[in-house]
C-alpha positions as CSV (number, residue, x, y, z in Angstrom):
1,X,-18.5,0.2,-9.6
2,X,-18.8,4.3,-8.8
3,X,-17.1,6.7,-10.8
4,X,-15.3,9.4,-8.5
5,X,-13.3,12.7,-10.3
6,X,-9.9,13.4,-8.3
7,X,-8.9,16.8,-8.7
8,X,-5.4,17.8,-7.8
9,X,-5.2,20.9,-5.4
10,X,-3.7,23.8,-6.7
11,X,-3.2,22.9,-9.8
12,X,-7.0,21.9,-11.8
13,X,-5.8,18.5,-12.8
14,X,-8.2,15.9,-12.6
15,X,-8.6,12.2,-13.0
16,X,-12.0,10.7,-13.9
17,X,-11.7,6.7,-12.3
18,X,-13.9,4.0,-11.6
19,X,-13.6,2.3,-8.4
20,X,-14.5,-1.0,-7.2
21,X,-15.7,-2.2,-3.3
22,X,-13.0,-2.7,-1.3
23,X,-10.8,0.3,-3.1
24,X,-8.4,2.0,-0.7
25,X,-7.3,5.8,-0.8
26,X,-3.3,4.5,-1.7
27,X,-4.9,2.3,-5.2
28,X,-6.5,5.5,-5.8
29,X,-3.4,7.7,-6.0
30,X,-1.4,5.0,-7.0
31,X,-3.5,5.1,-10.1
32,X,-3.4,8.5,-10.8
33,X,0.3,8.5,-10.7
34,X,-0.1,10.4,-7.2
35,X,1.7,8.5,-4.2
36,X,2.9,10.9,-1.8
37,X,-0.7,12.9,-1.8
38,X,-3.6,12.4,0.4
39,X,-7.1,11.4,-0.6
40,X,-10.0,14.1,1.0
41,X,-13.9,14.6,0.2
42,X,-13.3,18.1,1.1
43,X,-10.3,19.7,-0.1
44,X,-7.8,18.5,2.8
45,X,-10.2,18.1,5.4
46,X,-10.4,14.9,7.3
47,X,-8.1,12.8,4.3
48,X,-8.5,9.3,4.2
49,X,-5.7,6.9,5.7
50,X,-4.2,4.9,3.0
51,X,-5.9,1.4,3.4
52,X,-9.1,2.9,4.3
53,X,-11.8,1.9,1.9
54,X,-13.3,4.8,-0.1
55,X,-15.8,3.1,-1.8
56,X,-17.8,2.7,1.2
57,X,-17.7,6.2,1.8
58,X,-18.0,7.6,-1.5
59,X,-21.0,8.6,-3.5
60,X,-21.6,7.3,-7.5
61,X,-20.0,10.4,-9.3
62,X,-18.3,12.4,-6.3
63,X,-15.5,14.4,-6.4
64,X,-12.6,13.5,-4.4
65,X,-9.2,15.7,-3.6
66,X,-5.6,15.1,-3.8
67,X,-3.3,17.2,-1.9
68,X,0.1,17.2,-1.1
69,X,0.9,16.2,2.7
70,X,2.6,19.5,3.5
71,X,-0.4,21.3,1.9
72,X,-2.8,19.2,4.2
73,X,-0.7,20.4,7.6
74,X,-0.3,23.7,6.7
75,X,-1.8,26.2,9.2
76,X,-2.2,29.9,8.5
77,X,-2.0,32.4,11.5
């Protein structure tokens, strides 16, 4: 098990979870009461595709992001 804190962009909620091997970005958000979001180690960059498995990319204790999908594709000029 790791423990991984998903904090909502924009608005400072978090979710403190513990995650087992083999745990995809959509159980994530699914848990969290999220589904529509994507899952990112840095704020929107680079999200995770929904059946990737974070576990093997996430440290014990790392803080994960959840952003909305128009959020993620948003480009400022």
């Amino acid at each position: 098990m790791k423990n991984v804190l998903v904090t909502v962009a924009g608005s400072g909620d978090h979710h403190d979870l513990a995650i087992e091997p083999g745990t995809t970005a959509k159980e994530i958000l699914k848990q969290t009461g999220l589904l529509g979001y994507v899952l990112s180690k840095e704020n929107g960059k680079y999200p995770f595709g929904e059946t990737e498995n974070v576990y093997t990319e996430v440290d014990d204790g790392e803080k994960l992001f959840a952003a909305t999908k128009a959020d993620v594709g948003l480009t400022v000029a």
